[in-house]
Each structure stands twice: as C-alpha cells, then as structure tokens.
C-alpha positions as CSV (number, residue, x, y, z in Angstrom):
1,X,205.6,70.7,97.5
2,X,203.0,68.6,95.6
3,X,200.2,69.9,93.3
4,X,200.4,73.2,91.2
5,X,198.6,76.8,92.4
6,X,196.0,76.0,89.7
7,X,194.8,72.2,91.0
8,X,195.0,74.0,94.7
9,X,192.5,76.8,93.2
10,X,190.5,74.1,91.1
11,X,190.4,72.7,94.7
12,X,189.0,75.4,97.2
13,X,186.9,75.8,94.3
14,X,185.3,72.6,94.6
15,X,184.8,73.3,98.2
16,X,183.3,76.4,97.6
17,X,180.2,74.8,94.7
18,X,179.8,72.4,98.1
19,X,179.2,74.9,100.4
20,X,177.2,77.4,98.1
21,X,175.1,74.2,97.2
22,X,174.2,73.5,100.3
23,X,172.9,77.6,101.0
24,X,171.3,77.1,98.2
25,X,169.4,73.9,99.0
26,X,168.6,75.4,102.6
27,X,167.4,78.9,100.5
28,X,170.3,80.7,101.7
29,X,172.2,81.6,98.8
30,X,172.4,84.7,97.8
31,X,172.3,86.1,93.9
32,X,176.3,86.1,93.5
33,X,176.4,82.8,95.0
34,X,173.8,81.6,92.5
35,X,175.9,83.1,89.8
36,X,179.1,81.3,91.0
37,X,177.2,77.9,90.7
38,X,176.4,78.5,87.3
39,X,179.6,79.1,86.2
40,X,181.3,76.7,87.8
41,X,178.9,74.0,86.5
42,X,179.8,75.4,82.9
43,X,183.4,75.5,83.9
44,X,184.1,72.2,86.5
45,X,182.0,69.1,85.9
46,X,184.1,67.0,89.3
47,X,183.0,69.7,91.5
48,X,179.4,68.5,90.7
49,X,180.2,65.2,90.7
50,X,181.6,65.6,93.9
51,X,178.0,66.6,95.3
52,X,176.8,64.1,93.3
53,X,178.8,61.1,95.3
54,X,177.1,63.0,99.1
55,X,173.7,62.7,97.5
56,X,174.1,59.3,96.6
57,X,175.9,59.0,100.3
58,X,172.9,60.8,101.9
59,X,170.2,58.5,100.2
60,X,172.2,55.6,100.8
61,X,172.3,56.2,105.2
62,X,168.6,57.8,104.4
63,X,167.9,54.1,102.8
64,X,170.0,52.6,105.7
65,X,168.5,54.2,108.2
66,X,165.0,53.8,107.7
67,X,163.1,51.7,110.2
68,X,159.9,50.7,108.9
69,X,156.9,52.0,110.7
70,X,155.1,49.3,112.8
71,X,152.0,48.3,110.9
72,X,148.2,49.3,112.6
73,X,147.4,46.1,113.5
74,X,150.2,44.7,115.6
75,X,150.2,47.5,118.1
76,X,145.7,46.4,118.1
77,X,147.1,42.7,118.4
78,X,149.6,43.1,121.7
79,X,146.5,46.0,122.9
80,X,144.3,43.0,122.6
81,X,146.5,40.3,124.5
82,X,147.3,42.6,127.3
83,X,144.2,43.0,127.8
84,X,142.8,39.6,127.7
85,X,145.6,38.3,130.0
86,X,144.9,41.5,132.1
C-alpha cells in the first residue's frame, strides 16, 4: 500500500479547498465552508496552487477559444456586394 493516512488526508483535503472554491466562486458556500478555506490557505499552500494551475488552465482554453468578433464593416461590405450583384 503506497502513501501514508496523512498524505491521503492532505489529499481529500485538497479536493475538498477545490470544491468549496468553486461554491464559493458560484456564491454557494456557506459560512463553515468559508471558514475551511481560510484555514486551509493558512495551513496548505499546494491545495491553492492546485486551483491556481485550473485558473491558468481556464484562461488559457478561454484565450484559445476566443473567436474574434467579425468587425462592422465586413458584414456592410458582403451586404453591399450581394446587393449590387443582386
């Protein structure tokens, strides 16, 4: 059996900052969940670097994904030449 009781804690620990971050980001946490994040960011510094990595991951496929809007004046341009050839 690999790992001690104490990393396997450290690690459901972890998952739990993830998942109370995320209530608290959608305004769903609760006061003892609040209360749990502040100790564990006194307490565990990778469980916030953790979230730290999917924010950088989330901006990254945000950045990725972006399609740039089609600018004003091509949409009058091909109005224009479907028009005139109309």
């Amino acid at each position: 059996m690999s790992g001690s009781a104490s990393e396997e804690n450290h690690h459901s620990d972890c998952e739990k900052v993830v998942d109370v971050f995320e209530k608290w980001l959608e305004g769903k946490a609760s006061e003892a969940d609040e209360e749990f994040l502040a100790e564990q960011a006194d307490e565990c510094s990778p469980c916030f670097e953790s979230i730290d990595k999917q924010k950088q991951f989330v901006q990254f496929l945000n950045n990725a994904l972006r399609r740039p809007g089609t600018p004003a004046s091509l949409v009058d341009t091909i109005k224009t030449k479907i028009h005139h050839s109309a």
